[in-house]
N, C-alpha and C positions, 0 to 999 in steps of 0.2 A: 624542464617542462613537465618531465612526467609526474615527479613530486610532488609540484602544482596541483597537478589532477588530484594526486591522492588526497592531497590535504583538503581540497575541496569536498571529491566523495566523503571522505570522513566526516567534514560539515556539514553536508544534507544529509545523512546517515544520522547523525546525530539528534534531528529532530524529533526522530521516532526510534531510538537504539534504549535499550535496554530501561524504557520505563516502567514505574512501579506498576503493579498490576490492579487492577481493580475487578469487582465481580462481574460475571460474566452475564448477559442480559440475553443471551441464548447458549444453549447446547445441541447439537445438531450434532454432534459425535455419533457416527452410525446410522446417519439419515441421509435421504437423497438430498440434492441440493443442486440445483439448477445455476450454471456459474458460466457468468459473461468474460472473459478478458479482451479487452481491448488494450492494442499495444501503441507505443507511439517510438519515436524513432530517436527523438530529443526530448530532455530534458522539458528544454521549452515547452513542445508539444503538450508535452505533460502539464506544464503549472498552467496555458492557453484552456487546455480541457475541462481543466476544475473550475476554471474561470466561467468557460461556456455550462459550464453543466449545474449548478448552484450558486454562482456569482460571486463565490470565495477564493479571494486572492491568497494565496499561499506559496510564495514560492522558493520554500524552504523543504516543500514534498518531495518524498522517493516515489511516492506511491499512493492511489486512494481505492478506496472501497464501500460502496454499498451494499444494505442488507435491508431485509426485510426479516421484521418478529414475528410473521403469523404465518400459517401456509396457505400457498404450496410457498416452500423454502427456495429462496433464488438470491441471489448474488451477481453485485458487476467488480470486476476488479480492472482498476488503469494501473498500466505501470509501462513503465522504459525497456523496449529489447534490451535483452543481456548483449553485451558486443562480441560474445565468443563463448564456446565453452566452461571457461575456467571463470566466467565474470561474476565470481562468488558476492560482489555488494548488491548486483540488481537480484541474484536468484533469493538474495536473502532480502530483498522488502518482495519478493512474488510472495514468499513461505509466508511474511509480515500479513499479508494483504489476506493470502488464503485463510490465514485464522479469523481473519475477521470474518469471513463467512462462516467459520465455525461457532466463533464465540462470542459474536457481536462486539460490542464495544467492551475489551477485556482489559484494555488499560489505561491509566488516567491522562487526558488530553493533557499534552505537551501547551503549556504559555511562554 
């Protein structure tokens, strides 16, 4: 069962794992930035909210992000409690998510 799991995490991971990069449409490096996280507790929750929130089903997401190009700079980031300390797949789409509010849209949309 556990293996199960992982090879799933590996599969939604996948959606957004190590895509090619594309230019960045903000840099905010060294700026304030005003930054929302909203957490949910399942998965589900998760693909429900992107659902509620811009009506795009997607539910192959770890994780999503809004930004804003002009100031003042603000940021919403959704994503999945990590289930423990060591839950290194969720802390790594939070870091995914947080660049998006650094760098806006820095890599090229997953089809």
């Amino acid at each position: 069962m556990r293996n199960l799991f992982i090879i799933l995490m590996i599969m939604f991971i996948a959606s957004c794992d190590k895509p090619d990069m594309a230019e960045k449409d903000i840099d905010r490096s060294k700026q304030p930035i005003k930054i929302t996280v909203t957490t949910y507790e399942t998965q589900y929750e998760l693909f429900e909210a992107r659902k509620a929130h811009d009506g795009v089903i997607a539910d192959t997401i770890v994780g999503f992000a809004f930004w804003n190009v002009t100031e003042p700079a603000w940021c919403e980031i959704h994503v999945v409690k990590p289930s423990n300390a060591n839950d290194t797949a969720e802390m790594e789409n939070w870091g995914h998510e947080l660049m998006h509010c650094v760098y806006g849209s820095y890599h090229k949309e997953v089809s």
